[in-house]
MARFIKOL-116098 format. One line per field, with one value per residue (C-alpha): chain; z, y, x. Coordinates in Angstrom, 1 decimal. Layout:
BEGIN
chain = (A | ...) .
up = (Z | ...) .
north = (Y | ...) .
east = (X | ...) .
This chain:
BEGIN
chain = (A | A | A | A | A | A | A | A | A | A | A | A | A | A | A | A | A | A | A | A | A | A | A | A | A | A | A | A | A | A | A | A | A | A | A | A | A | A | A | A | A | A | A | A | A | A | A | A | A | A | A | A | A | A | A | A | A | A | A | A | A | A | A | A | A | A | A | A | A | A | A | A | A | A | A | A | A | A | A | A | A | A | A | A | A | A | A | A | A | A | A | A | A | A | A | A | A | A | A | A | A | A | A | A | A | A | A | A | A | A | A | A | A | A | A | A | A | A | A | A | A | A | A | A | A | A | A | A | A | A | A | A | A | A | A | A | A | A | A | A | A | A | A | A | A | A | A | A | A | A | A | A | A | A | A | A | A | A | A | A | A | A | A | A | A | A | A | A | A | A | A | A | A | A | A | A | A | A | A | A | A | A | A | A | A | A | A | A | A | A | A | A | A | A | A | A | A | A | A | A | A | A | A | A | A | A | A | A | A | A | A) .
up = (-7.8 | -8.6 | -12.1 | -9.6 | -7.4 | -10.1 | -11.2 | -10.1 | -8.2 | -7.0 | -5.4 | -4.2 | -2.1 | -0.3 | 0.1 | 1.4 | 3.9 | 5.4 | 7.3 | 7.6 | 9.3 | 13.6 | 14.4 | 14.1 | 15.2 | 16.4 | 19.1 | 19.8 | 18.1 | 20.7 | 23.6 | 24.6 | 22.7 | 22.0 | 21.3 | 17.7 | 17.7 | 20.7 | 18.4 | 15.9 | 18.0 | 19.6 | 16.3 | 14.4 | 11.0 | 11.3 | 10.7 | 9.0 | 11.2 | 10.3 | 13.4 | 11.1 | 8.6 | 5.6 | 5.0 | 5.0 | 1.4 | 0.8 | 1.3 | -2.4 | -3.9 | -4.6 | -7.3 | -9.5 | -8.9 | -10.2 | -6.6 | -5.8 | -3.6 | -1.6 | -0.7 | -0.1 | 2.5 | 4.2 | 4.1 | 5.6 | 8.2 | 9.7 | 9.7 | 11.6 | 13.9 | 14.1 | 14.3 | 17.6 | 18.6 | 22.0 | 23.3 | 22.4 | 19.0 | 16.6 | 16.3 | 16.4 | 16.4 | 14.6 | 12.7 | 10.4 | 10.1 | 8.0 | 9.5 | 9.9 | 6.4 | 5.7 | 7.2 | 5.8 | 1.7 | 3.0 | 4.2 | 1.1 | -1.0 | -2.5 | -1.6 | -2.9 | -3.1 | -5.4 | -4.7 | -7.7 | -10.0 | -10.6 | -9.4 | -6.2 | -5.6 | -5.3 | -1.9 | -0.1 | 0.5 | 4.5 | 4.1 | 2.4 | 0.6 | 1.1 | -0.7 | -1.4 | -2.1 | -3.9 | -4.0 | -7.4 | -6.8 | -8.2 | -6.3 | -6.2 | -4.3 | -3.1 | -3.2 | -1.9 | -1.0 | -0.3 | 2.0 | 5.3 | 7.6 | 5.9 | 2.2 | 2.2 | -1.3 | -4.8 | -6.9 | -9.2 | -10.2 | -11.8 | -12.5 | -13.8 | -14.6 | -17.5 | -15.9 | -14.4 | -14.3 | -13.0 | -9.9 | -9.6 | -10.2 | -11.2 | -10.2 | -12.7 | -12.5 | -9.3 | -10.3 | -12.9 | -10.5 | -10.5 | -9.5 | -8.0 | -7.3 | -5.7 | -6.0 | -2.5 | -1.9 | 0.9 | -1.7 | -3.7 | -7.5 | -8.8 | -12.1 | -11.9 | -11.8 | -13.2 | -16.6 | -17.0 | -18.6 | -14.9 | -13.4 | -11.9 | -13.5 | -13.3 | -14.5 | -15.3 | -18.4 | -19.7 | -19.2 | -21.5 | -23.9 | -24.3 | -24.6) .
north = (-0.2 | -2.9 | -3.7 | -3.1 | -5.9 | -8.5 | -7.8 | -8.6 | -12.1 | -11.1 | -8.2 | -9.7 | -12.1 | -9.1 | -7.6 | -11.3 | -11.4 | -8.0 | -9.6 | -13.1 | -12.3 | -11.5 | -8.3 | -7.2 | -3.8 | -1.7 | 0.5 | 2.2 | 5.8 | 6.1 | 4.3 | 2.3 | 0.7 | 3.3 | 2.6 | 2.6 | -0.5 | -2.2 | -2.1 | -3.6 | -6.3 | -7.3 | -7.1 | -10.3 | -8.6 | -9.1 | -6.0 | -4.2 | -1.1 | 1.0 | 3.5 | 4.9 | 6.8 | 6.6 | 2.9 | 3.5 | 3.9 | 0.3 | -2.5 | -0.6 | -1.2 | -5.0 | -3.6 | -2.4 | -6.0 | -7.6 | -9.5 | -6.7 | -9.0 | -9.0 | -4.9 | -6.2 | -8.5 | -6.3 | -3.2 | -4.7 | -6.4 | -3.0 | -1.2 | -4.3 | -4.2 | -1.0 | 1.0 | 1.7 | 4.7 | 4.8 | 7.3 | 4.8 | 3.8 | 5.1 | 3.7 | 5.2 | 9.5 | 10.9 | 13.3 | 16.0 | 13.6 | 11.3 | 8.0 | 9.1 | 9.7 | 6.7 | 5.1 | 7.5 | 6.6 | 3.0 | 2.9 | 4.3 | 1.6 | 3.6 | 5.6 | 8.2 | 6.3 | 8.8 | 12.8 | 13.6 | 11.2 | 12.0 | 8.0 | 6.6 | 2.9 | 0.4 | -1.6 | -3.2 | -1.3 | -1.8 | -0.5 | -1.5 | 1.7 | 5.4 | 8.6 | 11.5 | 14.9 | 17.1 | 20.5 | 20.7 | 19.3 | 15.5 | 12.9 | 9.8 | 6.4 | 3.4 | 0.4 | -3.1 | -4.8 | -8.0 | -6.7 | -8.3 | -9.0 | -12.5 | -11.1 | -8.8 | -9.9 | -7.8 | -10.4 | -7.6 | -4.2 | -1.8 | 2.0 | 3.3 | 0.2 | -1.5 | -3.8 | -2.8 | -4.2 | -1.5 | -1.4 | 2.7 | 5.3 | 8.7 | 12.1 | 13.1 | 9.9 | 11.1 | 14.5 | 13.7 | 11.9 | 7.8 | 4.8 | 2.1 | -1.1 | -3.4 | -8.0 | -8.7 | -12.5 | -14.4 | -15.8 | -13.9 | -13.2 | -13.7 | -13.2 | -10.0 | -6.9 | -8.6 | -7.6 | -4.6 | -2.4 | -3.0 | -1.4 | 2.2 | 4.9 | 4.3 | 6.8 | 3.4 | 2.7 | 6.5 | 6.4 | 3.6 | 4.8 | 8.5 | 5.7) .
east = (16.1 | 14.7 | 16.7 | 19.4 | 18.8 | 18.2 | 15.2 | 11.4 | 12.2 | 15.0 | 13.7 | 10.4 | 12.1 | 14.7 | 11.0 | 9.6 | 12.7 | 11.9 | 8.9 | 10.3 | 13.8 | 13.8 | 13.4 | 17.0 | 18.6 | 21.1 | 20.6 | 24.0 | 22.8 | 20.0 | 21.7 | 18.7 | 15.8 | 13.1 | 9.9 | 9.7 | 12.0 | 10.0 | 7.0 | 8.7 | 9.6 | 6.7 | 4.3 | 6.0 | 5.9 | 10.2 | 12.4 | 9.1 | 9.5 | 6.0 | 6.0 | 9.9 | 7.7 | 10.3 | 9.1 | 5.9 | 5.8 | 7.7 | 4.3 | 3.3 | 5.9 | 5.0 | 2.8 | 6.1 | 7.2 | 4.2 | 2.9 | 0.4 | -1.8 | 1.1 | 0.2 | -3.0 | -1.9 | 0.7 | -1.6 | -4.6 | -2.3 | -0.7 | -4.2 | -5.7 | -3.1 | -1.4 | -3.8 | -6.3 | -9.1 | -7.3 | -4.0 | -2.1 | -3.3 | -0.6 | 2.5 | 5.9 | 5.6 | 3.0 | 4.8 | 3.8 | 0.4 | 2.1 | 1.3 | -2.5 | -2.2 | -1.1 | -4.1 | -6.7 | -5.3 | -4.8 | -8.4 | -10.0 | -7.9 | -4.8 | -1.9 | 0.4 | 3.7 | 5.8 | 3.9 | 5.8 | 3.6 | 0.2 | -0.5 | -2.0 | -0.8 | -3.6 | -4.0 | -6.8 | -9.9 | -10.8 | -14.6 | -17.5 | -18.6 | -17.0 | -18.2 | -15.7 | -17.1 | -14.3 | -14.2 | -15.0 | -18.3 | -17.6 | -17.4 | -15.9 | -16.9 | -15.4 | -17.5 | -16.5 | -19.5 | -18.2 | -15.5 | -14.8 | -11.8 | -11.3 | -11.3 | -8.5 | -7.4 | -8.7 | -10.2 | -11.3 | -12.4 | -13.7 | -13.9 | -16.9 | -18.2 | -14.8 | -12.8 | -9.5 | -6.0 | -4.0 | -2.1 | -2.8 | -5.4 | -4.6 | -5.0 | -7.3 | -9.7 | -10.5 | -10.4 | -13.5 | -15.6 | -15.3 | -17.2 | -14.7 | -16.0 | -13.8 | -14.5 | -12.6 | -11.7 | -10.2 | -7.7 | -5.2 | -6.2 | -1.7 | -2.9 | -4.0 | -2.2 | 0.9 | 1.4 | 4.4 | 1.4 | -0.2 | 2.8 | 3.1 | 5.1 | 8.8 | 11.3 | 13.5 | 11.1 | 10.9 | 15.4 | 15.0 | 13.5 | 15.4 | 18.5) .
């Protein structure tokens, strides 16, 4: 997709324009505005629509365009205000779970953007420390000392104590047991993450190669 649209700048700034445009819509198939698209209206993140679950996935994928801090802007920004402990705290339907999974992989700091890859997409840890006990008997925590509502931005990390660059985690890391430690700032790190080796798996790169 995104060779498609011109490559990596290119397709940053159709992503850039999703928040930055009015909250535009058609209404015709429903034959009134419903509440997903009131939402969407009144939150001023522009046509960025989260309560329509197939989009959820699309703040990650700034980490296949090399501008992963902006994930960690955009995720931080629909937990902080998209998400309440009231009746009314979720937006859109909550079907199937999917948008409280969404928060729950958000929270911890990654998310499963392709369930057919054995990758979860990095974003912005929203606690200080968490502690996952799997059922294999490892655990894994999450540790971001520094963390606070101002410092939504990865300055750097770490798993198991090396230095880490890339914009996912896999399956079997966490599998194992791991240690990540995450440096949060209240400015965005643009030179990390950014290398194509940073990148998630993309079937585009494995095509190329077979051809």
């Amino acid at each position: 997709m995104i060779n498609l649209m011109g490559g990596k700048k290119e397709f940053n700034i159709m992503m850039d324009s999703v928040f930055n445009v009015p909250p535009l819509f058609d209404d015709g198939y429903y034959g009134g505005v419903i509440h997903e698209i009131r939402e969407m209206q009144i939150m001023n993140m522009g046509n960025y629509a989260h309560g329509n679950q197939p989009i959820q996935h699309m703040i990650y994928l700034y980490n296949y365009s090399g501008e992963p801090w902006k994930t960690q802007y955009w995720t931080r920004e629909v937990m902080d205000k998209l998400y309440f402990a009231t009746p009314d705290g979720y937006c859109g339907d909550e079907d199937n779970g999917q948008t409280s999974a969404w928060y729950v992989f958000s929270a911890l700091g990654f998310y499963p953007v392709c369930p057919g890859s054995d990758e979860y997409i990095v974003g912005s840890p929203l606690f200080k420390s968490v502690k996952l006990n799997l059922s294999n008997g490892k655990k894994v925590t999450i540790k971001a000392p520094d963390n606070a509502p101002d410092k939504r931005y990865i300055h750097s990390m770490t798993v198991n104590g090396k230095n880490y660059t890339k914009n996912y985690l896999t399956h079997d890391q966490l599998l194992k047991g791991a240690a990540i430690q995450f440096r949060m700032s209240s400015q965005p790190n643009t030179g990390r993450g950014t290398q194509e080796s940073d990148t998630p798996y993309s079937f585009s790169r494995e095509f190329r190669v077979i051809h």
